[in-house]
N, C-alpha and C positions, 0 to 999 in steps of 0.2 A: 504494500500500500504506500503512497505516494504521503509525504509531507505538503501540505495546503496552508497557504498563507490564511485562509481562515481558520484552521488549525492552532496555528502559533498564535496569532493575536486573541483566540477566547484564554488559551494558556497567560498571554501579556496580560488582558485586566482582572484574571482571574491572581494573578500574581500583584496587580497595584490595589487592588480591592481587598482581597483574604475572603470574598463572597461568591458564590454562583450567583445568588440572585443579584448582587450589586453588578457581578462582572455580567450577567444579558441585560440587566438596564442597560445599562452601558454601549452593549451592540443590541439597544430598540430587539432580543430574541426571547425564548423563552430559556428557564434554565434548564429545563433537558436539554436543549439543545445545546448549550457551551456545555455540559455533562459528559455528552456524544460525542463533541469534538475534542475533545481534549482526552478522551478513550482512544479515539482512532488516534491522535497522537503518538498516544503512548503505547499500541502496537506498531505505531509505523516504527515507532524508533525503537524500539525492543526495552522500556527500561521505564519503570514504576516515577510517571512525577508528580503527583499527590495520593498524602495519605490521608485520610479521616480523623482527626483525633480532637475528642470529646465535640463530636458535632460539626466541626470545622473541619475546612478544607486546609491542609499545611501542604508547602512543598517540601517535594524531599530533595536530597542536596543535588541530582539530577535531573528537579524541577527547577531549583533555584538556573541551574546550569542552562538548563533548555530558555527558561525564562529572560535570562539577561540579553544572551543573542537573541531573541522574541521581538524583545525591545530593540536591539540594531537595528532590525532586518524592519520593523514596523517602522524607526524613525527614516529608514530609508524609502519606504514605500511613501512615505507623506511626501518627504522633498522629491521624489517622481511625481508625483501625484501633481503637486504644485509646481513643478519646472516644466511638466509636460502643460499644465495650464498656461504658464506663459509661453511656451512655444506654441502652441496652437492660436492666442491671441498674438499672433506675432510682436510678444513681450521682452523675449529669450533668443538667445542661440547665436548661429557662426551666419555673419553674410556676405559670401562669397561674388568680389565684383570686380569684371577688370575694363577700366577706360582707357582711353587715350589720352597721350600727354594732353594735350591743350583740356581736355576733359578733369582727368585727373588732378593738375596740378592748379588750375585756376575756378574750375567751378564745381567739383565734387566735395573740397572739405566743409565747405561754406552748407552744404547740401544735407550733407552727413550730420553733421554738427545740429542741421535743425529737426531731421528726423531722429536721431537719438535725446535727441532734450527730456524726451521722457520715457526712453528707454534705454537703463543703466544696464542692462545685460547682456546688452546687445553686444557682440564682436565684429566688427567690418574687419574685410581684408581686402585689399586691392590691389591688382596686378596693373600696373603702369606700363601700358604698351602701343605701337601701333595698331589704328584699324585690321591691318590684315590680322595677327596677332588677336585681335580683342575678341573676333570674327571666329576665329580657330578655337579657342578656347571656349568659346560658346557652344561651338557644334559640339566638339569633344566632352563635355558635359565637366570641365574643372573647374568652370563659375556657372554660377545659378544665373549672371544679369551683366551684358556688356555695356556698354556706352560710348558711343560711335558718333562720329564727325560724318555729313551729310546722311545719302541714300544706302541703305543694301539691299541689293537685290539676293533676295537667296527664299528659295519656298518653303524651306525648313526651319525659317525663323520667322517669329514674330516681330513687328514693330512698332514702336510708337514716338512721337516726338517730343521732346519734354523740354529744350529751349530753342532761341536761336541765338546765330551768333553771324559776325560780320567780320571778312577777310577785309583787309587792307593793304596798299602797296604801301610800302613802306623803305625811305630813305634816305641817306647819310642827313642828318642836319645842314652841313655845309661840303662845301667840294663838288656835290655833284651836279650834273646839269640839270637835275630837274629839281636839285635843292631848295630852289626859288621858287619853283611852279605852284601855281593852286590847283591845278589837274592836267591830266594826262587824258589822251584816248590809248586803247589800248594796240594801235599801230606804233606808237612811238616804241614799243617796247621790242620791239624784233630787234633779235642780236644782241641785246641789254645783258651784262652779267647777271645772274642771280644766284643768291646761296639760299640755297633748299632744303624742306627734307626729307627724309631717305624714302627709295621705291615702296608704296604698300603704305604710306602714310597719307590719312585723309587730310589734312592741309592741301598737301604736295599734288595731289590725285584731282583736286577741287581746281583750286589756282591758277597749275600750270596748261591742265586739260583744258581750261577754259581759253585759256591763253593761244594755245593750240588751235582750237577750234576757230577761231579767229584767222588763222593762217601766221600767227605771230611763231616766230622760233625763240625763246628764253634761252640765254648763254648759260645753265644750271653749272659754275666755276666749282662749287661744292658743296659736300653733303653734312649736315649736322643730327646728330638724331632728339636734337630738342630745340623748344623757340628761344630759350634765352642763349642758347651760344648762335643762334642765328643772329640774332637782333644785335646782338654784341659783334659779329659779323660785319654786320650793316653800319655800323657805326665805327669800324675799323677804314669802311670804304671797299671790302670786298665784292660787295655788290648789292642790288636790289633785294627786298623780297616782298611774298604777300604773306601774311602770316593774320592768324586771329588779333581782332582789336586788342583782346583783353592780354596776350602775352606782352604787349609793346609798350603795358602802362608805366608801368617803371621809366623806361627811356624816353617815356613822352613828357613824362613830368621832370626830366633832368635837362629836356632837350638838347639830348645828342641821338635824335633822329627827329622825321618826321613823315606826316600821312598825306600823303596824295592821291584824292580820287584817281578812280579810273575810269573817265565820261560814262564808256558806254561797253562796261560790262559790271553784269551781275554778279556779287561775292558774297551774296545773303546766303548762308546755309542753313540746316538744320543740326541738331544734336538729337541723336534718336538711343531709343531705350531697345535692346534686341533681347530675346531669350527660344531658346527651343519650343519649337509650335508644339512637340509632340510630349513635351517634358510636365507632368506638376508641377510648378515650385513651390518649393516650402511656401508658409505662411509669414514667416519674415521676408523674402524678396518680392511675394505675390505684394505684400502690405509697402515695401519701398519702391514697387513699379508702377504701382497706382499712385502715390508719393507722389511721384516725380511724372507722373501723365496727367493727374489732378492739377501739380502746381500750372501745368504749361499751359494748361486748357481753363483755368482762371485767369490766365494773364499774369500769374505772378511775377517779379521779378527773382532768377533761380540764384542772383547773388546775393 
């Protein structure tokens, strides 16, 4: 015969009580019935742990024994009981997320920071990577919830939009000849140096394709795999870039660089929320992807 958590715990308040009838108050039973269970007990485990003496139930030193682990094994069942509470209310638990730089480093902590305000249990972890990267990890199922710079096309993901954000060309403060400009079209830029970033990064994939598309050819002189050695780049005089508004605030406010439209192309993108069409997600990422598709669809501001 099998040991039963209901088993042990008639044996627990039969052991906080010194009563049958106090210990089925107790569990709302009757007293045959904690009587019953605490017999089958003590043939499952082969060893006598109450005696009767003068009317009263006593444990014998093999009840006291059984008794104390009773109590482990019960105080453990409660903090289940109640961690699994919070994990279900997505109160609790690990939330596995990986963004892109521009994502990651400029508009996820601010993010983070507001959806945990009142959930101290919560664990975030995030992989700090390119699009392609953030994309891979998603299908492979080693994050619950990616967040990705423009469009993906892919039928085995989900998506949703949760801000926007705005590229910008961006250039030396002084020296260069568009230094001075208040705007650009975007023909001036054929042949133009540019420092860029690396293949599979949505910045890069946005920008330059558009650039492209255009018939423009971008001089790409070098590759950085983040916006501030770019922008610090640009400000050496290495060349051009388009990069998101929000990495270039630093250098905007030192003014050693600056922003120059580009008449007549569009650099509005999206920031989209991705996860596996086919996947559940827990209740902590299902709870921060509606988060972050609620704020964008209010209008809120995600910084």
């Amino acid at each position: 015969m099998d040991v039963t958590l209901t088993q042990l715990e008639a044996l627990r308040r039969l052991a906080r009580t010194g009563s049958f009838s106090r210990a089925a108050r107790s569990l709302h039973v009757t007293q045959p019935a904690v009587s019953q269970q605490i017999a089958n007990l003590q043939r499952a485990l082969g060893v006598q742990l109450v005696e009767i003496v003068r009317n009263r139930p006593v444990l014998t030193d093999a009840g006291r024994f059984v008794a104390e682990r009773a109590e482990i094994v019960g105080r453990e069942l409660e903090t289940l009981l109640r961690e699994t509470s919070d994990y279900r209310n997505a109160e609790r638990g690990a939330l596995q997320l990986a963004a892109t730089l521009t994502i990651g480093n400029y508009l996820l902590p601010p993010l983070l920071a507001r959806f945990m305000r009142t959930r101290p249990n919560v664990v975030p972890s995030v992989d700090v990577v390119n699009t392609t990267a953030v994309v891979r990890l998603v299908r492979e199922g080693v994050v619950h919830l990616g967040l990705v710079e423009g469009r993906v096309e892919d039928p085995g993901l989900e998506t949703c939009d949760f801000a926007r954000d705005r590229m910008v060309l961006v250039v030396p403060a002084r020296g260069h000849r568009f230094s001075d400009r208040e705007r650009v079209n975007a023909a001036e830029l054929d042949g133009e140096a540019f420092v860029s970033r690396e293949f599979g990064s949505g910045t890069r994939d946005l920008g330059y394709e558009l650039l492209r598309e255009r018939g423009v050819r971008p001089k790409l002189v070098i590759e950085f795999p983040g916006g501030e050695a770019i922008t610090r780049a640009v400000e050496a005089g290495l060349g051009l870039a388009i990069l998101s508004e929000r990495v270039v605030e630093r250098a905007l406010a030192m003014q050693t660089v600056r922003i120059v439209p580009i008449t007549d192309l569009d650099l509005e993108r999206a920031f989209t929320l991705v996860h596996l069409r086919d996947r559940t997600l827990p209740p902590l990422a299902r709870a921060f992807g509606e988060f972050l598709c609620s704020e964008h669809a209010q209008g809120a501001s995600p910084a």
